[in-house]
NUSE-398237 format. One record per residue (C-alpha): residue in one letter; x negated, y, z. Coordinates in steps of 0.001 Angstrom, whole numbers, padded with zeros to 6 digits, always signed. Example, Ala and Ser with C-alpha at 12.3 -4.5 7.8 and 13.67 -1.06 7.14 Angstrom:
! NUSE-398237
A-012300-004500+007800/S-013670-001060+007140/
END
This chain:
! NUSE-398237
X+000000+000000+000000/X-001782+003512-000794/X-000952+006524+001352/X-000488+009678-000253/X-003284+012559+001342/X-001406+015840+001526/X-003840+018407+000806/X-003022+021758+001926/X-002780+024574-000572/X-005928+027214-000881/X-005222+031054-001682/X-008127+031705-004788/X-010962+033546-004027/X-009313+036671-006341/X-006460+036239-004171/X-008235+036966-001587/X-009561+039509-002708/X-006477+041325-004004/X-005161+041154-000293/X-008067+042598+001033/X-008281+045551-001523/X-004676+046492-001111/X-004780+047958+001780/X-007914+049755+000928/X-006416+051310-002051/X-002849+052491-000363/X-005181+054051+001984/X-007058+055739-000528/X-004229+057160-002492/X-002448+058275+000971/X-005681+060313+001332/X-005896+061811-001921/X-002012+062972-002318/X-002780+064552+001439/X-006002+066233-000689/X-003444+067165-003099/X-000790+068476-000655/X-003387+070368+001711/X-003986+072474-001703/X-000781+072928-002779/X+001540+073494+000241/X+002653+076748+000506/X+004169+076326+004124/X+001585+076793+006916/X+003255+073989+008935/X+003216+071293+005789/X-000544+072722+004602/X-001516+072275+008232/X-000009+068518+008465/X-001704+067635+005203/X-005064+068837+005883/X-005050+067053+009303/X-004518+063726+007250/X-007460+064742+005150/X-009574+065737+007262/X-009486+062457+009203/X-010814+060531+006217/X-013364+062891+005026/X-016916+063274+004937/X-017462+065131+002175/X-018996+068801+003165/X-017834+070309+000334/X-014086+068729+000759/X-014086+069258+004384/X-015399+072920+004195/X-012676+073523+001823/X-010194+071250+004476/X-011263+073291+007356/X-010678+076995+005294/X-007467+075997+004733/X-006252+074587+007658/X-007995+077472+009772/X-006013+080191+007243/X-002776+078454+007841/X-003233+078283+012103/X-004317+082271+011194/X-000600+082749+009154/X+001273+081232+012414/X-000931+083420+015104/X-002322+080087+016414/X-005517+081726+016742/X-007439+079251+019512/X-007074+076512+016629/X-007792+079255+014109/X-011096+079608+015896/X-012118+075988+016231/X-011568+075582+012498/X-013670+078423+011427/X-016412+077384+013603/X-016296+073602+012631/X-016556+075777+008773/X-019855+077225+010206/X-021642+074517+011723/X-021144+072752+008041/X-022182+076041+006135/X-023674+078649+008582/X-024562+080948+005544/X-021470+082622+004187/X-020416+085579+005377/X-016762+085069+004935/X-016064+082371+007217/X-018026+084344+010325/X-014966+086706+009280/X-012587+084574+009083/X-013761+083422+012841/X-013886+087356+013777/X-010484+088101+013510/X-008741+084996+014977/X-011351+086193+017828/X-009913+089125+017713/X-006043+088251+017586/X-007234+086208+020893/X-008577+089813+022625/X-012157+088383+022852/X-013941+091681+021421/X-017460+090977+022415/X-017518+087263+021030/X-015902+088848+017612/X-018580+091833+017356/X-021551+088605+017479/X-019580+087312+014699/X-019765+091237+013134/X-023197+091239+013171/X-023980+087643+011958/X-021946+088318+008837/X-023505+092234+008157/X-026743+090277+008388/X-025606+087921+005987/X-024368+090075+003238/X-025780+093570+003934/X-024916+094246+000093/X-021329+093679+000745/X-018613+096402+001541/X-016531+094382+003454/X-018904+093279+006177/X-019180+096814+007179/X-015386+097588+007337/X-014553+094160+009457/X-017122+095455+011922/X-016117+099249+011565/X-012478+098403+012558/X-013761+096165+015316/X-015799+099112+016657/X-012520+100975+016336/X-011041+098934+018547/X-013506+099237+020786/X-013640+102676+020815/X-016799+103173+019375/X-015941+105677+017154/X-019144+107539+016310/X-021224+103624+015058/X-017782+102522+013694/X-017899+106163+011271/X-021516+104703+010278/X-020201+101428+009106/X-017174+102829+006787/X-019747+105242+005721/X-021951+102312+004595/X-019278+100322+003391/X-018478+103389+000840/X-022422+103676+000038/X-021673+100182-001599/X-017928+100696-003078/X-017417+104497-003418/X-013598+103295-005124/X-012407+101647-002161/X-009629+104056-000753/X-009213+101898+001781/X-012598+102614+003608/X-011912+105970+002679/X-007933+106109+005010/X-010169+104461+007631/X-013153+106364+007879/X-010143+109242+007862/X-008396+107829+010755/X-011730+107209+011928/X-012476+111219+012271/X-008540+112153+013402/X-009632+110486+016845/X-013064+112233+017133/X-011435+115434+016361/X-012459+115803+012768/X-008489+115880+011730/X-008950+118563+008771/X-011987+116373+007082/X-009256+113576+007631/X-006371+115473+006266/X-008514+116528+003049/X-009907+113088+002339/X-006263+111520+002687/X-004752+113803+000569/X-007422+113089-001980/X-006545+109426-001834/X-002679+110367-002224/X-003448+112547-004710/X-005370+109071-006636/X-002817+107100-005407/X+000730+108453-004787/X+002608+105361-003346/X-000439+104492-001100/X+001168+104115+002619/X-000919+103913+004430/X-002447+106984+003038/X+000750+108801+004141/X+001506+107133+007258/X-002616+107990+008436/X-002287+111678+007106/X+000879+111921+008820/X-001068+110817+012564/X-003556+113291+011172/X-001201+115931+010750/X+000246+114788+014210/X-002914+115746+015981/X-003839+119068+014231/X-000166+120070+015747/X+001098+120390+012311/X+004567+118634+013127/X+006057+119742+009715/X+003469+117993+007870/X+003869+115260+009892/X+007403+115062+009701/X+007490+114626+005804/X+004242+112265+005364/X+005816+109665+008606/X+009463+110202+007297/X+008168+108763+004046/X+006431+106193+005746/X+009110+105152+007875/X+011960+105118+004611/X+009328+102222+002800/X+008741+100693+006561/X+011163+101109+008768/X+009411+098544+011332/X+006464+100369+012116/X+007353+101098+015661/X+004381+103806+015907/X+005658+105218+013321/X+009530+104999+014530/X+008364+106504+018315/X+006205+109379+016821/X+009063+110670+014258/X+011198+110554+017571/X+008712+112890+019542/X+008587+115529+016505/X+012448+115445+016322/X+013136+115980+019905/X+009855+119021+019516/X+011803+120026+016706/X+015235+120427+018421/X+014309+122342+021174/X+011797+124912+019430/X+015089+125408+016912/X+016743+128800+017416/X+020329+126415+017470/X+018968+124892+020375/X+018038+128573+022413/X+020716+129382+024801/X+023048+132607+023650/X+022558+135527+025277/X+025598+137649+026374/
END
């Protein structure tokens, strides 16, 4: 009598190997459509999502410096500055040379209120690209903030050594010499950018501050009345207009009392 020998069934060496590349390629293509998505999101939360996935299966310095721009811009676009911060300096330890992301880093500093750490990041990025305009105006306006007004003129004044066009260094080196006291050089140099530029607002809505503290209130009432049609949330804006008004009403011979 013979007995039958059940052999049990092999899987093929190509088999095999299908099953274990599978995987391996699902992963892949998860990683590249988050690649794709990171770039073309245009909501902070979904770009933000979508670089995350990328991120975590990248080594790449080129991908992940582009990975960690992105991300870091979109935590920037929500105010989430803290993660704003630790994106732009994981984009510095990978490339510590370009100016732009030490500015990128300065201003989520600065939406945090850390001045001091922001004004290193100033410096490193003027000493990176001393040929470039907007080194000097990042710092400038940090200086600004600070309130030091006269090294914060010497940046905007370097800044339009390089770009003489850019009106915008020009309204804030103008605002600029308004707080030193220097409000009818301001007033001139603003209406010379109006004058270039008629529908520049912030032109206007600088001039009109200007104007404000020269204690011509008529000047500033038509320059911050403009300002305030085009943007009515300004609240600056809003409360100064409200100050001139209430001036304006009592100075107004309507307002004196009559005399019998």
């Amino acid at each position: 009598m013979f007995m039958r020998v059940l052999k049990t069934p092999t899987i093929s060496f190509v088999a095999l190997l299908v099953l274990a590349i599978a995987p391996l390629a699902a992963e892949a293509q998860s990683v590249a459509n988050a690649l794709a998505m990171c770039k073309a999101s245009k909501i902070a939360l979904d770009k933000i999502k979508y670089c995350s996935i990328a991120l975590e299966h990248t080594s790449d310095r080129i991908s992940l410096e582009r990975l960690y721009l992105r991300r870091g811009n979109s935590f920037m676009e929500l105010s989430r500055f803290s993660e704003a911060v630790k994106d732009f300096s994981s984009l510095i330890r990978i490339n510590p040379r370009v100016a732009g992301y030490f500015d990128n880093r300065l201003v989520a500093l600065r939406g945090l209120g850390l001045n001091q750490e922001a004004l290193a990041d100033a410096n490193a990025e003027v000493s990176l690209a001393p040929d470039k305009a907007f080194v000097y105006r990042s710092r400038g306006l940090l200086l600004e903030t600070l309130q030091k007004y006269d090294v914060a003129l010497r940046d905007f004044d370097q800044g339009l050594s390089i770009n003489p066009a850019d009106n915008g260094l020009v309204i804030d080196r103008a605002r600029i010499k308004s707080k030193m006291g220097r409000t009818r050089e301001a007033i001139n140099e603003l209406t010379q950018v109006i004058t270039a530029e008629p529908s520049n607002l912030a032109a206007y809505r600088e001039r009109g501050m200007a104007y404000v503290a020269a204690g011509d209130l008529d000047g500033a009432l038509s320059d911050l009345s403009f300002v305030a049609r085009t943007a009515p949330n300004d609240q600056e804006v809003t409360s100064t207009l409200e100050i001139i008004r209430a001036r304006n009403q009592q100075t107004s011979p309507s307002a004196a009392p009559s005399q019998n």
